[in-house]
N, C-alpha and C positions, 0 to 999 in steps of 0.2 A: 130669192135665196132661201133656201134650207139647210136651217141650223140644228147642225148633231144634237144628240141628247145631252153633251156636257156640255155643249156653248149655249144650250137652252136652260140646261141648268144655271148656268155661269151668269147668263141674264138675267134671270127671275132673280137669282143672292142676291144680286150686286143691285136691284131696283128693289128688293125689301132692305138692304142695308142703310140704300139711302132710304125711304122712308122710314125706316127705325132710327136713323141719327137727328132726325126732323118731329121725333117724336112717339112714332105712332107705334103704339104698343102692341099690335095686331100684328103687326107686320115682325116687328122682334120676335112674338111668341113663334111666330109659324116660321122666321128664318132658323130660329135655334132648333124647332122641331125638326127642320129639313135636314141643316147639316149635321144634329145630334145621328139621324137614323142614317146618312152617309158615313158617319164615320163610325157608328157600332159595325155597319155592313162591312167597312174596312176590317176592321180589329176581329170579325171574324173571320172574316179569309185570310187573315193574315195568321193568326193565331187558332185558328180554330175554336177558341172559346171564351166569352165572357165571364168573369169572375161575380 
């Protein structure tokens, strides 16, 4: 099976989520890293510009 690039997205969150709620602080630092730059990339297509 070959998983799009959102449901591989969707996997990798949701297995650093559980690891971050188990503890592990690597895994927190790189989830918030991932969805921080998904949702700047949002907020500029949507808006065209960061403030």
């Amino acid at each position: 099976m070959v998983l799009s690039r959102y449901e591989s997205d969707e996997e990798r969150w949701k297995a650093l989520m559980i690891k971050a709620q188990g503890g592990d602080e690597s895994a927190y630092r790189q989830l918030l890293h991932e969805l921080a730059t998904v949702t700047r990339a949002f907020l500029i297509a949507r808006f065209g510009f960061l403030s």
